[in-house]
ZABA-138518 format. One record per residue: x negated, y, z of N, C-alpha, C in turn; residue number from 1. Coordinates in steps of 0.2 Angstrom, whole numbers, plus 5000, padded with zeros to 4 digits. Example, Ala and Ser with C-alpha at 12.3 -4.5 7.8 and 13.67 -1.06 7.14 Angstrom:
> n_c1 / n_c2 / n_c3 / ca_c1 / ca_c2 / ca_c3 / c_c1 / c_c2 / c_c3 / pos
> 4934 / 4972 / 5039 / 4938 / 4978 / 5039 / 4934 / 4984 / 5039 / 1
> 4936 / 4989 / 5035 / 4932 / 4995 / 5036 / 4936 / 5000 / 5039 / 2
//
This chain:
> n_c1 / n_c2 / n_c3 / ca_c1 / ca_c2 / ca_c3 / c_c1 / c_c2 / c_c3 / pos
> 4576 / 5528 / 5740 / 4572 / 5533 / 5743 / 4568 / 5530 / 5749 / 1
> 4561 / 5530 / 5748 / 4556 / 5529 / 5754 / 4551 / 5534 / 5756 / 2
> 4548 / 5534 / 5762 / 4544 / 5538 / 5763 / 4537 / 5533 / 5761 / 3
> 4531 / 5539 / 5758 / 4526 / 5538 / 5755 / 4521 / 5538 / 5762 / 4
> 4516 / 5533 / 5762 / 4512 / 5538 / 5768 / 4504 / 5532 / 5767 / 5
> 4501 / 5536 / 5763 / 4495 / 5535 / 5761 / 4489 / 5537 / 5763 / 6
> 4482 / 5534 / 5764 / 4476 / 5536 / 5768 / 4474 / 5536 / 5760 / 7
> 4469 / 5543 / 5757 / 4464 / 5542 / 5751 / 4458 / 5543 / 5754 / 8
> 4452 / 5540 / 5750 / 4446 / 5539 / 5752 / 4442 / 5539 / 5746 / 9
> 4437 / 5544 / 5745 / 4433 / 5544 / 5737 / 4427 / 5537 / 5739 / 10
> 4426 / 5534 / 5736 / 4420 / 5527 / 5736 / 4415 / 5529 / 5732 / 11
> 4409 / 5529 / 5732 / 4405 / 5527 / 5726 / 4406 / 5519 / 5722 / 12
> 4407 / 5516 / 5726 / 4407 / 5508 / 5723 / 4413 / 5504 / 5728 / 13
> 4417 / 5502 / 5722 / 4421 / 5498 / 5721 / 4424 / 5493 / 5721 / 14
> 4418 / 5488 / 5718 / 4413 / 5481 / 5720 / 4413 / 5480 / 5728 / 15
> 4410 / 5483 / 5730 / 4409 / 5482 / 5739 / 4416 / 5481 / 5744 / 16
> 4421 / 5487 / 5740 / 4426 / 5487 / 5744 / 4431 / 5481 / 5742 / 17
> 4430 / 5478 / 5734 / 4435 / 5473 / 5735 / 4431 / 5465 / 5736 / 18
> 4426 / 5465 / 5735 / 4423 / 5461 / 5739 / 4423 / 5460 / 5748 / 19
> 4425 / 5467 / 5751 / 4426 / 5466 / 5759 / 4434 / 5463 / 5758 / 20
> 4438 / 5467 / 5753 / 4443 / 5464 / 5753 / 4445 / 5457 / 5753 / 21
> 4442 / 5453 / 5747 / 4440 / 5447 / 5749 / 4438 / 5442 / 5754 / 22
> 4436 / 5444 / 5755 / 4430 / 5440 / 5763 / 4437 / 5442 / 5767 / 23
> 4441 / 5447 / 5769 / 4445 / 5447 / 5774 / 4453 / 5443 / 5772 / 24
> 4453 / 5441 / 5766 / 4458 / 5439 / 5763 / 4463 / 5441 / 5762 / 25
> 4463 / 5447 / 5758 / 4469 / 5451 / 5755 / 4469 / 5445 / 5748 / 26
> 4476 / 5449 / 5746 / 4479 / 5444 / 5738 / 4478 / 5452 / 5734 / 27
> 4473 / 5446 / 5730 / 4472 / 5451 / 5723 / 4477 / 5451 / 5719 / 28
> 4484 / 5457 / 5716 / 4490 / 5458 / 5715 / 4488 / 5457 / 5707 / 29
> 4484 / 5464 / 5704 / 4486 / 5465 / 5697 / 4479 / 5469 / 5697 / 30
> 4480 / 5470 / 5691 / 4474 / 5477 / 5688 / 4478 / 5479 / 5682 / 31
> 4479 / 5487 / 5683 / 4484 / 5490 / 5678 / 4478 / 5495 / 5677 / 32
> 4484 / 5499 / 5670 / 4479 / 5505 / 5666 / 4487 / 5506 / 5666 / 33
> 4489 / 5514 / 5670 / 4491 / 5520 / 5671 / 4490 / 5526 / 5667 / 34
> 4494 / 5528 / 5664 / 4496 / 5535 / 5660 / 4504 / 5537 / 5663 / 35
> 4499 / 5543 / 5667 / 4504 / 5547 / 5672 / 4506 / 5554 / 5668 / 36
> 4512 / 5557 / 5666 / 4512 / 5561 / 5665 / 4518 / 5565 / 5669 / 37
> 4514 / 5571 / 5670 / 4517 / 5576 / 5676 / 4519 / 5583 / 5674 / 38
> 4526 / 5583 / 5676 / 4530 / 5586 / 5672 / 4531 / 5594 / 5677 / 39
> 4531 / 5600 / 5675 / 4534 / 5605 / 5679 / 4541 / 5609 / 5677 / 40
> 4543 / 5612 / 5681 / 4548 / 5617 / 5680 / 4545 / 5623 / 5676 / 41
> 4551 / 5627 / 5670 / 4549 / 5636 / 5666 / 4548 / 5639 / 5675 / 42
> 4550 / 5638 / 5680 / 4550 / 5642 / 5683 / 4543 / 5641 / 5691 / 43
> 4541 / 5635 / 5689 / 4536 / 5633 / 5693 / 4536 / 5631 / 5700 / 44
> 4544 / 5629 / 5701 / 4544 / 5627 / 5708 / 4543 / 5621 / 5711 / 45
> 4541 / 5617 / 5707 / 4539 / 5611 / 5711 / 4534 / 5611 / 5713 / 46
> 4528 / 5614 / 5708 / 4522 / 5613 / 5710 / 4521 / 5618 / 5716 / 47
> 4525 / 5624 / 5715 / 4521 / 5627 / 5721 / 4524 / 5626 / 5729 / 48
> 4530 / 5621 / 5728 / 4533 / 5619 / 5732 / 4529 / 5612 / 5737 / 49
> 4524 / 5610 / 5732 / 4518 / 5605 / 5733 / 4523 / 5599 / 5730 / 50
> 4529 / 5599 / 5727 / 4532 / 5592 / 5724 / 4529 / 5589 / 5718 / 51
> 4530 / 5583 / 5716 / 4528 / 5580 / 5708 / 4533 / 5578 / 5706 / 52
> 4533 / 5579 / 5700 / 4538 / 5574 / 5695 / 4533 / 5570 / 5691 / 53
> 4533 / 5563 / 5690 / 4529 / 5559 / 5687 / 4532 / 5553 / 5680 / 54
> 4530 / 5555 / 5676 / 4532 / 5548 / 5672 / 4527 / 5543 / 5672 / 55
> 4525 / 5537 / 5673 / 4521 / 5531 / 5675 / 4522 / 5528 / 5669 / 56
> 4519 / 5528 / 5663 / 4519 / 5522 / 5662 / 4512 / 5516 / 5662 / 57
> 4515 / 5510 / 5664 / 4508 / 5506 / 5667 / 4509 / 5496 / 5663 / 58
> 4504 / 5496 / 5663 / 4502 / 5490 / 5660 / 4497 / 5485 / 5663 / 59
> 4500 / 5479 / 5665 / 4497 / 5475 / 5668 / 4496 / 5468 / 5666 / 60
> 4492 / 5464 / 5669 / 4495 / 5455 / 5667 / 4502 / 5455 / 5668 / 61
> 4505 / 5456 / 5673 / 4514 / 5454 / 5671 / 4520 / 5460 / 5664 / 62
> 4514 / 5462 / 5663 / 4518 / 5467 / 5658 / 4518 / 5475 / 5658 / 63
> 4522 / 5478 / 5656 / 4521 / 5485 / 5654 / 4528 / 5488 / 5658 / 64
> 4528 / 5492 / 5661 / 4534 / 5496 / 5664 / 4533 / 5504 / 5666 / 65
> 4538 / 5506 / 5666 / 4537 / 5513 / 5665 / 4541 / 5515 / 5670 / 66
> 4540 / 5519 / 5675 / 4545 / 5521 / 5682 / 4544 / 5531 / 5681 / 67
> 4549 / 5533 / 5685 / 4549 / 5542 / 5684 / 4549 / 5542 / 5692 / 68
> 4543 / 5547 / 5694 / 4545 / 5546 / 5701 / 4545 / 5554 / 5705 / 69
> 4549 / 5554 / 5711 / 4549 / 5562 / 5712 / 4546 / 5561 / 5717 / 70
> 4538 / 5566 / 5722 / 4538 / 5566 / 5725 / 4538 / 5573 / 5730 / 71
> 4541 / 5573 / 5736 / 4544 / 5577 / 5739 / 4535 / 5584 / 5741 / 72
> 4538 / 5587 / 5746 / 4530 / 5592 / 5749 / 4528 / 5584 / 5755 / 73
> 4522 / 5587 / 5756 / 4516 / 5584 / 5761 / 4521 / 5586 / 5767 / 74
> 4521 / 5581 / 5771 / 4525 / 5580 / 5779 / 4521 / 5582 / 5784 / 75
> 4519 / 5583 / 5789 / 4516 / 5583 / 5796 / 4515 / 5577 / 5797 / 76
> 4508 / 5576 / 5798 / 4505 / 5569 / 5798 / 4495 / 5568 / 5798 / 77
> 4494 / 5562 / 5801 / 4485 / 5562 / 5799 / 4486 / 5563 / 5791 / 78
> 4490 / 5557 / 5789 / 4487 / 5555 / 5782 / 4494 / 5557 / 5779 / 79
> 4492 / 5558 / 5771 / 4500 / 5563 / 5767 / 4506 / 5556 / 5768 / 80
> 4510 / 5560 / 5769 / 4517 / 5558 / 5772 / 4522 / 5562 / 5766 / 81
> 4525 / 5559 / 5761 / 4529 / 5562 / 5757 / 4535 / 5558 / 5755 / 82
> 4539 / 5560 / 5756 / 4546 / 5560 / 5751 / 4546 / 5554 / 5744 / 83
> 4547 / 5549 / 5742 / 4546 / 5547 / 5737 / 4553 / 5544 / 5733 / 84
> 4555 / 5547 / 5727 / 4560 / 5543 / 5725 / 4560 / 5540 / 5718 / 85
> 4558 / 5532 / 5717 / 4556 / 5529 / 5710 / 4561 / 5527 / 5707 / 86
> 4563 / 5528 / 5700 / 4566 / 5524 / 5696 / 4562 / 5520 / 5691 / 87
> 4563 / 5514 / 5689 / 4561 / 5508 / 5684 / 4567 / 5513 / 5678 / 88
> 4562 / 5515 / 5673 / 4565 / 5517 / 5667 / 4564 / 5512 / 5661 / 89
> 4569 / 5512 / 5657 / 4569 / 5508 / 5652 / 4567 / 5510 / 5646 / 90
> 4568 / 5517 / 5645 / 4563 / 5518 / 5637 / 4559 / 5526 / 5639 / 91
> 4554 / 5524 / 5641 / 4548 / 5531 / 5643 / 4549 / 5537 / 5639 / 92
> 4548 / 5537 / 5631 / 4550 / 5539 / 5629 / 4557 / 5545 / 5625 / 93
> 4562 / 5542 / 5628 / 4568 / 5544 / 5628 / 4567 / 5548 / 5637 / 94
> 4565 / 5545 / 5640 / 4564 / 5550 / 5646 / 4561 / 5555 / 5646 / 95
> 4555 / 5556 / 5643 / 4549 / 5561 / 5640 / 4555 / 5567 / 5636 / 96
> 4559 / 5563 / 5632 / 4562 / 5568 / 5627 / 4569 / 5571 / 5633 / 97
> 4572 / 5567 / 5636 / 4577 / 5570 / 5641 / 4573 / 5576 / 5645 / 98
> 4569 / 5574 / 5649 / 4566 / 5581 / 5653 / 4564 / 5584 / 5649 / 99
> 4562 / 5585 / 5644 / 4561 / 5592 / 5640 / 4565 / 5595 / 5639 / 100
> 4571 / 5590 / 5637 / 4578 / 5594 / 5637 / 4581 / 5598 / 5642 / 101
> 4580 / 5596 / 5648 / 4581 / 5600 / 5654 / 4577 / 5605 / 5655 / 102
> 4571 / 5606 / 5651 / 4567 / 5612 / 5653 / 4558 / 5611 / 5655 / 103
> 4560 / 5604 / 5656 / 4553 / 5601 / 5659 / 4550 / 5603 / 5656 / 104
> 4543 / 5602 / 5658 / 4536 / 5602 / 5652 / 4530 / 5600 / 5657 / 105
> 4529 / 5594 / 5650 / 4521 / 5591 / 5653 / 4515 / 5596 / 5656 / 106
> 4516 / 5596 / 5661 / 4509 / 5600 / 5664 / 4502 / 5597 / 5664 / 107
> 4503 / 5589 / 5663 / 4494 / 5586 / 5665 / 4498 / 5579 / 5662 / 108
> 4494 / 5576 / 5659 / 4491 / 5568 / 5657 / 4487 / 5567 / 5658 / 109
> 4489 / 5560 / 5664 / 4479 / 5557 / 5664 / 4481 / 5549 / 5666 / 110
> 4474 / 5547 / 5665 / 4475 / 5538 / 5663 / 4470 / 5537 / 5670 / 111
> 4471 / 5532 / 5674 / 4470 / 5527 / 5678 / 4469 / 5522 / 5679 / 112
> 4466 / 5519 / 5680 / 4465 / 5510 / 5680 / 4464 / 5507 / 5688 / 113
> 4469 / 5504 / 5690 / 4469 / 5502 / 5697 / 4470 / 5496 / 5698 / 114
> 4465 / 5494 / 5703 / 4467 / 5485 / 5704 / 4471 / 5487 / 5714 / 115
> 4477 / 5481 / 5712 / 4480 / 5482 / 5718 / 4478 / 5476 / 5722 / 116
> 4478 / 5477 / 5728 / 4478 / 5471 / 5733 / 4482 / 5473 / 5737 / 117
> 4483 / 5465 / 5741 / 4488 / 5468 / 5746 / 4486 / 5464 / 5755 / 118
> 4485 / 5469 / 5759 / 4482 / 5467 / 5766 / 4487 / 5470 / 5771 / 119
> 4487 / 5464 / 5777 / 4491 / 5467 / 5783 / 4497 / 5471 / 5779 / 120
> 4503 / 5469 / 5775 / 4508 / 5473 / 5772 / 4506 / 5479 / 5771 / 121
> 4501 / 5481 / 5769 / 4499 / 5489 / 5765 / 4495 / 5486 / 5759 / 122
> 4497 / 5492 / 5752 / 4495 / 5490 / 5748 / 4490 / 5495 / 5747 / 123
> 4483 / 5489 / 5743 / 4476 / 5493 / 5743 / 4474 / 5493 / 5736 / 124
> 4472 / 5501 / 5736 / 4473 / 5504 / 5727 / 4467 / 5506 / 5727 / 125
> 4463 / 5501 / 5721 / 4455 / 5503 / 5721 / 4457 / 5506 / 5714 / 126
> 4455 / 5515 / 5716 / 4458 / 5518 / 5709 / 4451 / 5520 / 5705 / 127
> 4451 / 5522 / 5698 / 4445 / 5524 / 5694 / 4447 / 5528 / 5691 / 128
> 4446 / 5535 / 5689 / 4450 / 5540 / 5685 / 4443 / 5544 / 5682 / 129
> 4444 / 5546 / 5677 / 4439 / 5550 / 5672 / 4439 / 5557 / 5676 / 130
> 4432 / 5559 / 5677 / 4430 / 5565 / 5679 / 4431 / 5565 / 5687 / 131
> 4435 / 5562 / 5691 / 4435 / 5561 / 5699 / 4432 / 5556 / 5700 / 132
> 4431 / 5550 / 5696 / 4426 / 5544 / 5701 / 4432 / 5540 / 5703 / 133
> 4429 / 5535 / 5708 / 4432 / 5530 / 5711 / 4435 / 5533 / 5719 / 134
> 4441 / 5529 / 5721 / 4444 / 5529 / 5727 / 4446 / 5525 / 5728 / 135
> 4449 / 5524 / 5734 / 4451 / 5518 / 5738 / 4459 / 5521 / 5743 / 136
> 4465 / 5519 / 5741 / 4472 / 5522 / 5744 / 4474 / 5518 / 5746 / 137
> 4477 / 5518 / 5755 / 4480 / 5514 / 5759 / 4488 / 5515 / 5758 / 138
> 4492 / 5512 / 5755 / 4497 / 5514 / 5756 / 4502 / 5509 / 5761 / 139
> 4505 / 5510 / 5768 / 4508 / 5506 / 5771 / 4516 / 5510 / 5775 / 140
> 4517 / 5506 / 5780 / 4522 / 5509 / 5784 / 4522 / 5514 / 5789 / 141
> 4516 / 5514 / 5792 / 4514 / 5517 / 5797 / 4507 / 5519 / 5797 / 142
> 4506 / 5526 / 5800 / 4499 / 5529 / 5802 / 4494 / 5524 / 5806 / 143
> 4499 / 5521 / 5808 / 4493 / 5516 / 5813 / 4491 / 5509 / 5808 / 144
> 4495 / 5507 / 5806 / 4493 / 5501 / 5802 / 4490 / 5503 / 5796 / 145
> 4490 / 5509 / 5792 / 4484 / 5510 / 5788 / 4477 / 5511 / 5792 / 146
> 4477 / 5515 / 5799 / 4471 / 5517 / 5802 / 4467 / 5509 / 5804 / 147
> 4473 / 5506 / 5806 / 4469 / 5496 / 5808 / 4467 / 5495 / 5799 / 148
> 4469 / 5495 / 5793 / 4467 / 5492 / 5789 / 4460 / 5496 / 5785 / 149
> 4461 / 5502 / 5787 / 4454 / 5507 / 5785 / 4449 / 5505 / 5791 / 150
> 4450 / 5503 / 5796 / 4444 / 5500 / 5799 / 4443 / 5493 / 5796 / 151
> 4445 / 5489 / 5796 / 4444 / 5484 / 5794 / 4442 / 5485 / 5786 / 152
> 4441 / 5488 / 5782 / 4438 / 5488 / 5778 / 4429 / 5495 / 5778 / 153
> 4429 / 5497 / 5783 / 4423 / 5499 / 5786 / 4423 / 5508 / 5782 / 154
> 4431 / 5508 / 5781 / 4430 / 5515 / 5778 / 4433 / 5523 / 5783 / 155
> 4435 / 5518 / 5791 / 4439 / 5524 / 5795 / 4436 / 5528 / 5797 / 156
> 4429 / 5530 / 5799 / 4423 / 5535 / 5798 / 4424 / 5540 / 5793 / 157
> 4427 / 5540 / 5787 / 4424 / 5544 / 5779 / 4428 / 5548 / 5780 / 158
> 4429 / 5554 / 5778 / 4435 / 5559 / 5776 / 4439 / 5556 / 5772 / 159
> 4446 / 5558 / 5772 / 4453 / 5558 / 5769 / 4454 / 5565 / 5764 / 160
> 4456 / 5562 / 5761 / 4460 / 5568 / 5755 / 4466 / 5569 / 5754 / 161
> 4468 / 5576 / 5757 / 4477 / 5576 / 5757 / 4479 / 5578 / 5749 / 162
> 4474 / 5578 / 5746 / 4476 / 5581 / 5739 / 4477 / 5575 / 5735 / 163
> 4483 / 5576 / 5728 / 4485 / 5570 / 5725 / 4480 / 5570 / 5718 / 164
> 4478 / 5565 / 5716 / 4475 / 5565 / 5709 / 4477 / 5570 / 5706 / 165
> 4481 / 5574 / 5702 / 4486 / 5579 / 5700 / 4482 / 5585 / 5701 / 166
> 4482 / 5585 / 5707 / 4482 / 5593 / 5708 / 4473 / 5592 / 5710 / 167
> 4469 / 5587 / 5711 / 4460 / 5587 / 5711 / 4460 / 5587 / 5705 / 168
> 4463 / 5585 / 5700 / 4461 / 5588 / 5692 / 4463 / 5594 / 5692 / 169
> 4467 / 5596 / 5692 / 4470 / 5602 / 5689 / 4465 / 5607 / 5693 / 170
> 4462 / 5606 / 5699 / 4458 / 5613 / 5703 / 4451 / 5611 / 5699 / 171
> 4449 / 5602 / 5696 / 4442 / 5604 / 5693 / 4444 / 5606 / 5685 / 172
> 4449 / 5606 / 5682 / 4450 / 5608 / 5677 / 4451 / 5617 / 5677 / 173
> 4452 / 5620 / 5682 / 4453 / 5626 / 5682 / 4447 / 5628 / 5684 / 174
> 4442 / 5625 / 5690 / 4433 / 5627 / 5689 / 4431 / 5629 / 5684 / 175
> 4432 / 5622 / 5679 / 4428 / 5624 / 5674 / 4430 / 5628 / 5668 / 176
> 4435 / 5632 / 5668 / 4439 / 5637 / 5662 / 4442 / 5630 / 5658 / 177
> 4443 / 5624 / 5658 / 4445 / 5620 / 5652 / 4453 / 5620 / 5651 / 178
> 4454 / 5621 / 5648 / 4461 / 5622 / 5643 / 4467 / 5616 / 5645 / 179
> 4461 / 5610 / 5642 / 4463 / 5602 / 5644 / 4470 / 5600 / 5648 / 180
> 4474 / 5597 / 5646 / 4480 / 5592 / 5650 / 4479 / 5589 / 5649 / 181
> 4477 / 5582 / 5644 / 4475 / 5576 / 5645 / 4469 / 5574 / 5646 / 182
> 4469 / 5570 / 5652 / 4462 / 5566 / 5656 / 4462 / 5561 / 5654 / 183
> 4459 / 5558 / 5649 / 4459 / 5552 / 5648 / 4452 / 5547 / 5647 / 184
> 4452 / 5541 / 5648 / 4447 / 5538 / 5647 / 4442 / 5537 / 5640 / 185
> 4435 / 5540 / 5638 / 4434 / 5538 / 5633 / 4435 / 5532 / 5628 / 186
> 4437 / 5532 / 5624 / 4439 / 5526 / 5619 / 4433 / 5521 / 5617 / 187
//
């Protein structure tokens, strides 16, 4: 169990930002393609608890893995602060069918493509998701060493978003009347 504690920032251009990335010389880690699917209770208390349950499966140059993750309500803090508990799963699918069994059910599907880098011990998520656009997520130890690596990437000016992917689709999915639980990238 660790605590989660991440800066998000929507980018127009995500070119510039790993390009500063570079020049200040972070280690370019991987570029993955993420299918998140996010699981609720018959009785709805997680989400309205502000928790997630997440099954990840992700694919990278080092290979394919799939992790389940719990995350806890939003903590008191600048940037969201949560609760996070991951397991590395060994057959995604058998966990899909398990949490069913318990009651689960798929709330939202959506696909991702992130290139991670990694600066000053925080890891820097140039994300791209269908229908929200591009962002940029500081993930580190502390509130201070992400506010030192968002300056140093010339983004501690922007607003921050305390809301998770997850729940920015699910409020432009309920705008627009769409039915939709799967967000996925055109083929």
């Amino acid at each position: 169990m660790c605590l989660e504690v991440e800066l998000k920032i929507k980018v127009d251009d995500l070119t510039a930002v790993a390009g500063r990335l570079a020049d200040l010389g972070a280690a370019h880690r991987d570029d993955f393609t993420h299918l998140d699917t996010f699981y609720g209770d018959a009785e709805g208390v997680l989400i309205r608890a502000g928790s997630a349950l997440r099954l990840r499966r992700q694919a990278g140059r080092a290979g394919e893995k799939a992790v389940l993750t719990y995350k806890g309500p939003r903590q008191n803090g600048r940037f969201k602060t949560r609760k996070e508990i991951e397991v590395e799963i060994a057959d995604p699918d058998a966990m899909d069918a398990l949490l069913a069994a318990m009651g689960c059910r798929r709330e939202l599907v959506l696909e991702k493509r992130r290139t991670l880098w990694e600066y000053q011990e925080c890891d820097v998520c140039l994300d791209e998701l269908p229908i929200l656009g591009s962002f940029v997520e500081v993930e580190g130890a502390s509130e201070e060493v992400i506010e030192e690596v968002s300056g140093d990437l010339g983004l501690d000016t922007r607003q921050h978003i305390s809301k998770g992917y997850a729940g920015m689709i699910r409020r432009y999915l309920g705008r627009t009347g769409s039915t939709d639980r799967q967000v996925l990238f055109e083929r």
